[in-house]
TISE-678867 format. One record per residue (C-alpha): x, y, z; residue in three letters; residue number from 1. Coordinates in steps of 0.5 Angstrom, whole numbers, plus 2048, in hexadecimal, padded with zeros to 3 digits. Layout:
BEGIN
     X     Y     Z   res     n
     X     Y     Z   ALA   NUM
...
//
This chain:
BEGIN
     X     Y     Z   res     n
   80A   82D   7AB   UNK     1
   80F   828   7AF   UNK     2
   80B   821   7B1   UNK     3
   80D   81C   7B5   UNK     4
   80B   814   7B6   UNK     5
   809   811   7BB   UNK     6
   80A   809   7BC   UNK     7
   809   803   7C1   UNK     8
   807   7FC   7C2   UNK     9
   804   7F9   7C8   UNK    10
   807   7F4   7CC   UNK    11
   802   7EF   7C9   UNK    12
   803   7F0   7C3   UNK    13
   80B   7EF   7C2   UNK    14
   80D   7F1   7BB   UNK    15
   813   7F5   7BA   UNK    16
   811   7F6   7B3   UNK    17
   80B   7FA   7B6   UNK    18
   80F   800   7B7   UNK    19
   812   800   7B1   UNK    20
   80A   7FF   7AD   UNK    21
   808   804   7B1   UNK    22
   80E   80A   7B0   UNK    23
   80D   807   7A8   UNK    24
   806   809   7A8   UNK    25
   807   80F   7AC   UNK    26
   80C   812   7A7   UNK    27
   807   810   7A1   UNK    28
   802   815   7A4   UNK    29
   806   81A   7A6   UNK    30
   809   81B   79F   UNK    31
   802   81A   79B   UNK    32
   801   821   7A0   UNK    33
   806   824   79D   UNK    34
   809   825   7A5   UNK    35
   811   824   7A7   UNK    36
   812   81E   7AB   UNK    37
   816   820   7B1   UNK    38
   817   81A   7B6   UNK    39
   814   813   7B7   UNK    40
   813   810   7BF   UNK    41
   812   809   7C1   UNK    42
   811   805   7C7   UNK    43
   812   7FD   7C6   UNK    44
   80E   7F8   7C9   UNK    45
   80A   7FD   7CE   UNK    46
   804   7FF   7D0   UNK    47
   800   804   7CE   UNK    48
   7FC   804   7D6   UNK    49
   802   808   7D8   UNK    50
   805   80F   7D6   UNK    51
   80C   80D   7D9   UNK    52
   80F   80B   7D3   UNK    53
   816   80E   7D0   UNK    54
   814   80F   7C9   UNK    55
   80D   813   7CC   UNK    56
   810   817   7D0   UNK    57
   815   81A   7CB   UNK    58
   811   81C   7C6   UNK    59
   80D   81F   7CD   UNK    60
   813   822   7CE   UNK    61
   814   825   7C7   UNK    62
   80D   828   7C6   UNK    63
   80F   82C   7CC   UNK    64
   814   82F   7C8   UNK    65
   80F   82E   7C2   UNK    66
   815   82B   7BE   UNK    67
   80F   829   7B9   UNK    68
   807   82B   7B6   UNK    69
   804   824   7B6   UNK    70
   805   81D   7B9   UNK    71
   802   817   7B5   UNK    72
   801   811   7B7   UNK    73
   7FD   80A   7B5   UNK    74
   7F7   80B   7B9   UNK    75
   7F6   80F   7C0   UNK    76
   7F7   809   7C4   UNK    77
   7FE   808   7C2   UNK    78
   800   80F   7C6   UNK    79
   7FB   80C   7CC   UNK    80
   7F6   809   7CE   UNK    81
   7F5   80C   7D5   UNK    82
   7EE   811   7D4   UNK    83
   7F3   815   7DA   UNK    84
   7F9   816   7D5   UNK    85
   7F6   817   7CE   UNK    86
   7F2   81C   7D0   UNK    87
   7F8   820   7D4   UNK    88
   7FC   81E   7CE   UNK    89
   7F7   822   7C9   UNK    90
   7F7   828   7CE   UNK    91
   7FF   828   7CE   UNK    92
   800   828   7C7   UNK    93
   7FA   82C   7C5   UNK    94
   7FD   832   7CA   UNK    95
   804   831   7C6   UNK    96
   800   832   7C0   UNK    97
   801   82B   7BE   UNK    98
   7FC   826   7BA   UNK    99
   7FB   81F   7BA   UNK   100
   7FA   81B   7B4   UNK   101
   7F8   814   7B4   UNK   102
   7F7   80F   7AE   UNK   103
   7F1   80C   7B1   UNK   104
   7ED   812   7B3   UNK   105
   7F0   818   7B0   UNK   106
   7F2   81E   7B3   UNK   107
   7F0   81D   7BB   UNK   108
   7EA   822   7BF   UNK   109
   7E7   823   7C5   UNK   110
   7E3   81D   7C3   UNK   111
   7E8   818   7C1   UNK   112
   7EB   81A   7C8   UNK   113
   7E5   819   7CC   UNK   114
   7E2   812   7C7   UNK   115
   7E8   80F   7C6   UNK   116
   7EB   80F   7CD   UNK   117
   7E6   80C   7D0   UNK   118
   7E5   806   7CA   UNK   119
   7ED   805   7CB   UNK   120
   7EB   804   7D3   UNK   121
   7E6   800   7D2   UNK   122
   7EA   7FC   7CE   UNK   123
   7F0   7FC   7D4   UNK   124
   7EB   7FB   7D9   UNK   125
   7E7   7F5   7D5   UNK   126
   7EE   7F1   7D3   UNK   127
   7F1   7F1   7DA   UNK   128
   7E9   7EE   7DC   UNK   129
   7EA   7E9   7D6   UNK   130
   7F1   7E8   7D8   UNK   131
   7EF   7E7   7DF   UNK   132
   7EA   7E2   7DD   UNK   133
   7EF   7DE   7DA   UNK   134
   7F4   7DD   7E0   UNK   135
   7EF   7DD   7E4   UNK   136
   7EC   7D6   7E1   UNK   137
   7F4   7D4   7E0   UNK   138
   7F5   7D4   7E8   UNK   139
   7EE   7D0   7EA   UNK   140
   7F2   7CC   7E5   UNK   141
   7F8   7CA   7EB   UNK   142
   7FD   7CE   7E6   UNK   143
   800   7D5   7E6   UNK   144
   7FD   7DB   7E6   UNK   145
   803   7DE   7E2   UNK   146
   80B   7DE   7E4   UNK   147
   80E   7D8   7E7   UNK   148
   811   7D8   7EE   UNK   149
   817   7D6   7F1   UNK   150
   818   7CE   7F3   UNK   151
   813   7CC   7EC   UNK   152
   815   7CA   7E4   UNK   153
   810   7CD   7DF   UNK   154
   80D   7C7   7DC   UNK   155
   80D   7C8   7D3   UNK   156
   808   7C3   7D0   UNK   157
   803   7C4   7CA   UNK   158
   7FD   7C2   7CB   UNK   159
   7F9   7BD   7C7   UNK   160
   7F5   7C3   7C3   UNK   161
   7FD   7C5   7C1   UNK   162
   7FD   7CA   7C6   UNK   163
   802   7CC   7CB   UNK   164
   800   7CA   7D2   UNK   165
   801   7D0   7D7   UNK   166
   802   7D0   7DE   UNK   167
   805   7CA   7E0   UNK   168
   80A   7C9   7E4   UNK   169
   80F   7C4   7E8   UNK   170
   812   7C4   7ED   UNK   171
   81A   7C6   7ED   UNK   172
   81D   7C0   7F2   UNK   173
   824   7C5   7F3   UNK   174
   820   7CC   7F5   UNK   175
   81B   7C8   7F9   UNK   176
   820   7C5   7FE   UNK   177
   823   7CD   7FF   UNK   178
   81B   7CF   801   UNK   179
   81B   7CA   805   UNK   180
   821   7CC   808   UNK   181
   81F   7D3   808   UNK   182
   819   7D0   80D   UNK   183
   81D   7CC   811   UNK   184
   822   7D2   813   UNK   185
   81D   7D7   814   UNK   186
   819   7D3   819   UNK   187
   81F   7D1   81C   UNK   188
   820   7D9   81E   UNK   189
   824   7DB   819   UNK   190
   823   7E2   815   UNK   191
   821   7E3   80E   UNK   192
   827   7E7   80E   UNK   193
   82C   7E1   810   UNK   194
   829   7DD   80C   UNK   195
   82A   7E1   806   UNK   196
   832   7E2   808   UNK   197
   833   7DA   808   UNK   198
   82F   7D9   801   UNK   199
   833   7DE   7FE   UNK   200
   83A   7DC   801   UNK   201
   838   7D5   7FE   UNK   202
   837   7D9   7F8   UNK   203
   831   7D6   7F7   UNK   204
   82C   7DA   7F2   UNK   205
   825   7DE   7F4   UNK   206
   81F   7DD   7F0   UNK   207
   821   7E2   7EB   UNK   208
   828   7DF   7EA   UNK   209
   82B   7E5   7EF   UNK   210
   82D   7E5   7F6   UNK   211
   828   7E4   7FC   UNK   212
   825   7EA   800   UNK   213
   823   7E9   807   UNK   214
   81D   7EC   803   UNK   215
   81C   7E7   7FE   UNK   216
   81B   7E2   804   UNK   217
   816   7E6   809   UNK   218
   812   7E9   804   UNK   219
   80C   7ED   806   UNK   220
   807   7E8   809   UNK   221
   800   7EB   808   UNK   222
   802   7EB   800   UNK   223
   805   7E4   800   UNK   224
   80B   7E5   7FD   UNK   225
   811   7E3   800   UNK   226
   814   7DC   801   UNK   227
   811   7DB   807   UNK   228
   80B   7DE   805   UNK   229
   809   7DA   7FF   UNK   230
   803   7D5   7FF   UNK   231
   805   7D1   7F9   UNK   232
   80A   7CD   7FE   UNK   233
   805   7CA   802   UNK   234
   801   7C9   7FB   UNK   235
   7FC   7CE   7FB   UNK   236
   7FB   7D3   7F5   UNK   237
   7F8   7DA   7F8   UNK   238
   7F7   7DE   7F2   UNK   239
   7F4   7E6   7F1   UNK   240
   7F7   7E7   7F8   UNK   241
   7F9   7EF   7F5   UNK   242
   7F6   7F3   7F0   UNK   243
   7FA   7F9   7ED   UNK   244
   7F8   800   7EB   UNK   245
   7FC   806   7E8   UNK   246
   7FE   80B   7EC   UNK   247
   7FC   812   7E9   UNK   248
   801   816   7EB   UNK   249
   807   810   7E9   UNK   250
   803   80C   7E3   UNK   251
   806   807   7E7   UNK   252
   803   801   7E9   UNK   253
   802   7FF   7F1   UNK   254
   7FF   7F9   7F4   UNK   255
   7F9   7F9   7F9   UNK   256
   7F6   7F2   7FD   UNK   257
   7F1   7F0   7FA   UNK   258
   7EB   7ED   800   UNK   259
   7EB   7E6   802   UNK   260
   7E4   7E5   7FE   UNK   261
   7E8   7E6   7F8   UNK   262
   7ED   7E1   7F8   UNK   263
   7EE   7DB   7F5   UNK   264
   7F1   7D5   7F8   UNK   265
   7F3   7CF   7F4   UNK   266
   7F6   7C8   7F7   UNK   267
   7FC   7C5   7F3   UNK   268
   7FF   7C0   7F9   UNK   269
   804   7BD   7F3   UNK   270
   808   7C4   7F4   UNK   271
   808   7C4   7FC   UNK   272
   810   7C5   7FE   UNK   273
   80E   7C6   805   UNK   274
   80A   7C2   80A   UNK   275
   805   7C6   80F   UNK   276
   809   7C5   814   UNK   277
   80F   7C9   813   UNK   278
   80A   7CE   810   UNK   279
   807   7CF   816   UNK   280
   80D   7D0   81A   UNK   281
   80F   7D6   816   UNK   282
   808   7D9   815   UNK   283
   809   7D8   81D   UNK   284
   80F   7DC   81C   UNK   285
   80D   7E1   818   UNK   286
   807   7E3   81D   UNK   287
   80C   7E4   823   UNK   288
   811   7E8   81F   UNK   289
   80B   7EC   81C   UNK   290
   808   7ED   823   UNK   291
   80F   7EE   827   UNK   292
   812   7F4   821   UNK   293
   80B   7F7   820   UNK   294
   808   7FA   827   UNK   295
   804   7FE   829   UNK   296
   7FE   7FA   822   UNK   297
   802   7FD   81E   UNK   298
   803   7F9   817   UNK   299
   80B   7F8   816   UNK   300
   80A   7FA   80E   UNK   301
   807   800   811   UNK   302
   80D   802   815   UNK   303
   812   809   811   UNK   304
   818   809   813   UNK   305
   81B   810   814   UNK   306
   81E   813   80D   UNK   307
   824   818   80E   UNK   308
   828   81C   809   UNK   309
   82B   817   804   UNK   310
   826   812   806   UNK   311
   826   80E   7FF   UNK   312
   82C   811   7FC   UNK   313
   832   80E   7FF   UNK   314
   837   807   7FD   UNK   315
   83B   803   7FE   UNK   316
   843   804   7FA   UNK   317
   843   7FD   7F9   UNK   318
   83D   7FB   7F7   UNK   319
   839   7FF   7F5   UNK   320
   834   7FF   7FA   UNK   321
   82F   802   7FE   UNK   322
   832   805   805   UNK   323
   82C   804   80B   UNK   324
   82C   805   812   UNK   325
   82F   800   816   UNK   326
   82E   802   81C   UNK   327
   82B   80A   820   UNK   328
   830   80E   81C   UNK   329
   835   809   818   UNK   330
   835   808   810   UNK   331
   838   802   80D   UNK   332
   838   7FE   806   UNK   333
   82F   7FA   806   UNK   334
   832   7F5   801   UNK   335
   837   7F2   806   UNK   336
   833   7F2   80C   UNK   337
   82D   7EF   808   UNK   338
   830   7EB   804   UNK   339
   837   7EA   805   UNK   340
   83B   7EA   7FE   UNK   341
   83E   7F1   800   UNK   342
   844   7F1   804   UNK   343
   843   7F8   806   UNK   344
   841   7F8   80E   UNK   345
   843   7FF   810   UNK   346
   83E   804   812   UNK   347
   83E   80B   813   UNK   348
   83A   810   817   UNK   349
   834   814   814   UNK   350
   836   81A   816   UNK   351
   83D   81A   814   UNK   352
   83A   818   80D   UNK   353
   835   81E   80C   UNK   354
   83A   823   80F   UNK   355
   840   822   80A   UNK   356
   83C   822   805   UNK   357
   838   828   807   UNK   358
   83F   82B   807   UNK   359
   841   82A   801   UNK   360
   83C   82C   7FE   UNK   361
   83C   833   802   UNK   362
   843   834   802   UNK   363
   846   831   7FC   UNK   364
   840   830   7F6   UNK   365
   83F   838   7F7   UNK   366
   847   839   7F5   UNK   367
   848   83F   7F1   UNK   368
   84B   83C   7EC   UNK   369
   845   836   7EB   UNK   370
   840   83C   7EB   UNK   371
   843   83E   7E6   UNK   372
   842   837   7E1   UNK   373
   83C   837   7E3   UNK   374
   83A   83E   7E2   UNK   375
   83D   83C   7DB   UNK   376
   83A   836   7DA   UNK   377
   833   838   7DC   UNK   378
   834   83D   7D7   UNK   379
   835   839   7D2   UNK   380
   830   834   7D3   UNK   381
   82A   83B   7D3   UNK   382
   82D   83D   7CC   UNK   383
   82D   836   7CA   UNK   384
   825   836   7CB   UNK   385
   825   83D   7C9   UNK   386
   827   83A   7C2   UNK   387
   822   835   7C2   UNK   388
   81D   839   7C2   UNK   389
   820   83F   7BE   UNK   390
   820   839   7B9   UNK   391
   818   837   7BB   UNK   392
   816   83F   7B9   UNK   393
   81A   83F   7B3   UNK   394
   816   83A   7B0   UNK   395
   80F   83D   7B3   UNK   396
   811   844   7AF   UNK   397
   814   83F   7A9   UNK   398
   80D   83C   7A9   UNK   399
   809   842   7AA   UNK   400
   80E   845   7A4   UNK   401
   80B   840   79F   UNK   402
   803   840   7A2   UNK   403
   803   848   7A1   UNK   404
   806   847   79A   UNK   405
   800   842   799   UNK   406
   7FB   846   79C   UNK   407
   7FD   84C   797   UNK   408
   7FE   847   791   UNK   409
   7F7   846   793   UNK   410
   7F4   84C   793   UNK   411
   7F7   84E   78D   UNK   412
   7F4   848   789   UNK   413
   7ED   84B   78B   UNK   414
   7EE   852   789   UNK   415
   7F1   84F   782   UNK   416
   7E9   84B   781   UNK   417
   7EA   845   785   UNK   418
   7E4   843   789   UNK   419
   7E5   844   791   UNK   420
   7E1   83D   791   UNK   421
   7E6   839   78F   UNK   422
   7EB   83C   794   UNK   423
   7E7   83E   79A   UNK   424
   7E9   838   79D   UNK   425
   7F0   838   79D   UNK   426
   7F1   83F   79E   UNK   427
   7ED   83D   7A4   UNK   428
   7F2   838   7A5   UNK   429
   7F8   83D   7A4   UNK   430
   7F5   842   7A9   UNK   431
   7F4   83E   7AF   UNK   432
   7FB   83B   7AE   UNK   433
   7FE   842   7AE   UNK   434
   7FA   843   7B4   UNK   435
   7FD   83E   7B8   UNK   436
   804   83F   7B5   UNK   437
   803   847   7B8   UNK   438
   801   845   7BF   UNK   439
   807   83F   7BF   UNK   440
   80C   845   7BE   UNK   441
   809   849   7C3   UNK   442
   80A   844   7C7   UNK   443
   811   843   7C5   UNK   444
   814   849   7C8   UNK   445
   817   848   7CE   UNK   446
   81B   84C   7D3   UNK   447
   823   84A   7D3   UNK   448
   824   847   7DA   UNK   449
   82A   84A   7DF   UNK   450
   82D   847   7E4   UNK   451
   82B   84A   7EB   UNK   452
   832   84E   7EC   UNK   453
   831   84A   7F3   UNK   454
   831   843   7F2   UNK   455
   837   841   7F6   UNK   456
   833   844   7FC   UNK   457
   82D   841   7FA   UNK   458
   830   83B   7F9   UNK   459
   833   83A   801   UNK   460
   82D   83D   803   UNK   461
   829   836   800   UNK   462
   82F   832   802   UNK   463
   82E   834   809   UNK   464
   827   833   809   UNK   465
   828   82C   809   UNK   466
   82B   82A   80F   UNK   467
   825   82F   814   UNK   468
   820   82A   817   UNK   469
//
């Protein structure tokens, strides 16, 4: 029986040589078992509340092509904590004939599934309360809630008790005069776009040590983010404003506003850069602006621009930049308009773009001779596939061999005089294996897949498809 390991470590528990306990411990077991070892798949310092995870993923993607017979991990909570994705998990693995093996609970069931996930997510949901609790005490404390921002120091120092003191922080007298300089010129009329281009032709460093974006000046207002947009410039603390929740289609994480009544605002005076007065000129700014471009009580944020056929698709040859919509129909480089630290000022209409490449792949791409390599290619590529599970079969019918030789030596040993008690259980064992084994290799056969012998016409047709309204 061909096994495979499963290893992760947290993010809160950042021991590289976890990884390597947790294969060691794996492989013990599996060879008491008396099973190949296959393949061993880790994730580092990552989180067992999301499925997106590299090394997850690969071995979903090997039981798909039921490369091996058993995943052994740790405990179940080092393959997931989410109820969602243990539970998809064990019906993927188990249509694909596949167990899994824990050190902690043994082989896993539908009862596993069901009083494991929901102890896991118990445990997520009372860890992250537990860590909101302390960030929140930390913040009525007039430090930081996580992080630091641009125009202050992190502040290091031991307490008396020995330990770190966390969330303090002083100002950067440097980055709080480019903040004040970024309020300055903002209420005196200028964009965020220009004044990105002049802090970038200053060569002067963003908040991440990159170049400034128009975006990173602006932000989003309702969320506080953005130079103009945070509080801890006039000394106030808002913390808890967003909240976030996974997606359940991405497993990714967005943020959503919290209420007004589940914030938390603390004043630290000593961390003030901006007075009040500059403030309220460029809120009053913010609120013209907002008012002039949103129209009609539309918000701004709400607003979608149009998207075309290569909307996302296209850059810059100089710098590797998004192309975007410079005015109704002309495209040009974003990172030269936004920030100006690409010289590449031409534009191109839409159009013109979406024709020559619709032409090329309408005429060109579909060249006799082209066809022909991809025919070629896409043939090799099937029989590749072919041979991996041409291999998978072969080892099914090389197991099934030895459970039926088994089988037979069992029932040889009843009739020469051995007690069917002492062997009930194995052979029980023996014939359920080769049950399964029997369905894996129906399911095996599979009919050869032809190319349509109009695929170049199909393929003009799709092309052409593309450019109808």
């Amino acid at each position: 029986m061909r096994a495979v390991v499963y290893a992760r470590y947290s993010s809160d528990q950042q021991r590289e040589a976890s990884i390597d306990d947790q294969i060691r411990l794996a492989r013990a077991h599996i060879e008491d078992r008396g099973w190949t070892f296959f393949q061993a798949y880790s994730d580092r310092a990552t989180s067992a509340a999301s499925a997106l995870r590299p090394g997850y993923q690969r071995l979903l993607a090997d039981a798909r092509d039921r490369q091996f017979d058993v995943v052994v991990a740790e405990a179940l909570d080092r393959l997931s904590r989410d109820q969602e994705d243990v539970a998809a998990l064990y019906k993927r693995l188990s249509f694909a004939g596949i167990r899994i093996v824990t050190l902690a609970e043994g082989e896993i069931s539908e009862l596993h599934v069901g009083l494991k996930g929901t102890m896991n997510a118990l445990f997520l949901k009372d860890l992250a309360q537990k860590t909101h609790r302390g960030l929140q005490g930390r913040v009525e404390a007039g430090r930081s809630g996580g992080g630091n921002s641009y125009g202050y120091d992190v502040v290091k120092r031991v307490a008396e008790d020995g330990e770190p003191v966390r969330g303090e922080r002083q100002i950067n007298p440097q980055q709080a005069a480019i903040v004040r300089r970024i309020f300055a010129e903002y209420a005196a009329g200028s964009s965020p776009k220009v004044i990105a281009r002049a802090l970038n032709r200053e060569k002067v460093s963003g908040p991440r040590g990159t170049d400034w974006a128009a975006s990173t000046i602006h932000g989003q207002r309702r969320r506080g983010n953005g130079i103009l947009n945070y509080e801890l410039y006039i000394g106030r603390i808002v913390w808890n404003r967003l909240r976030f929740i996974k997606d359940p289609e991405t497993g990714r994480r967005v943020a959503r506003l919290n209420p007004e009544s589940a914030r938390i605002t603390c004043h630290v005076p000593e961390l003030r850069i901006i007075d009040q007065g500059l403030w309220d000129r460029v809120k009053a700014r913010q609120g013209a602006m907002v008012a002039k471009i949103s129209g009609h009580g539309v918000r701004i944020e709400d607003r979608r621009r149009p998207r075309y056929l290569f909307s996302g698709l296209l850059k810059c040859g100089s710098c590797c930049g998004g192309f975007v919509k410079y005015s109704h129909d002309r495209l040009g480089c974003a990172t030269a308009r936004t920030k100006g630290t690409c010289d590449n000022l031409l534009t191109i209409k839409r159009p013109f773009v979406e024709a020559c490449v619709l032409n090329g792949l309408r005429d060109h791409l579909m060249d006799p001779s082209v066809c022909e390599i991809f025919c070629e290619e896409y043939t090799r590529h099937l029989n590749e596939l072919r041979m991996g599970r041409n291999a998978a079969s072969q080892g099914y019918r090389s197991e099934l061999d030895k459970v039926t030789r088994d089988l037979d030596r069992l029932v040889q040993a009843i009739l020469d005089g051995v007690p069917g008690s002492r062997v009930k259980d194995r052979m029980a064992e023996l014939e359920a294996r080769k049950a399964e084994l029997e369905a894996l290799l129906a399911e095996a056969i599979e009919e050869p897949v032809l190319l349509h012998p109009n695929l170049a016409q199909l393929y003009r047709q799709q092309v052409a498809r593309l450019v109808e309204p």
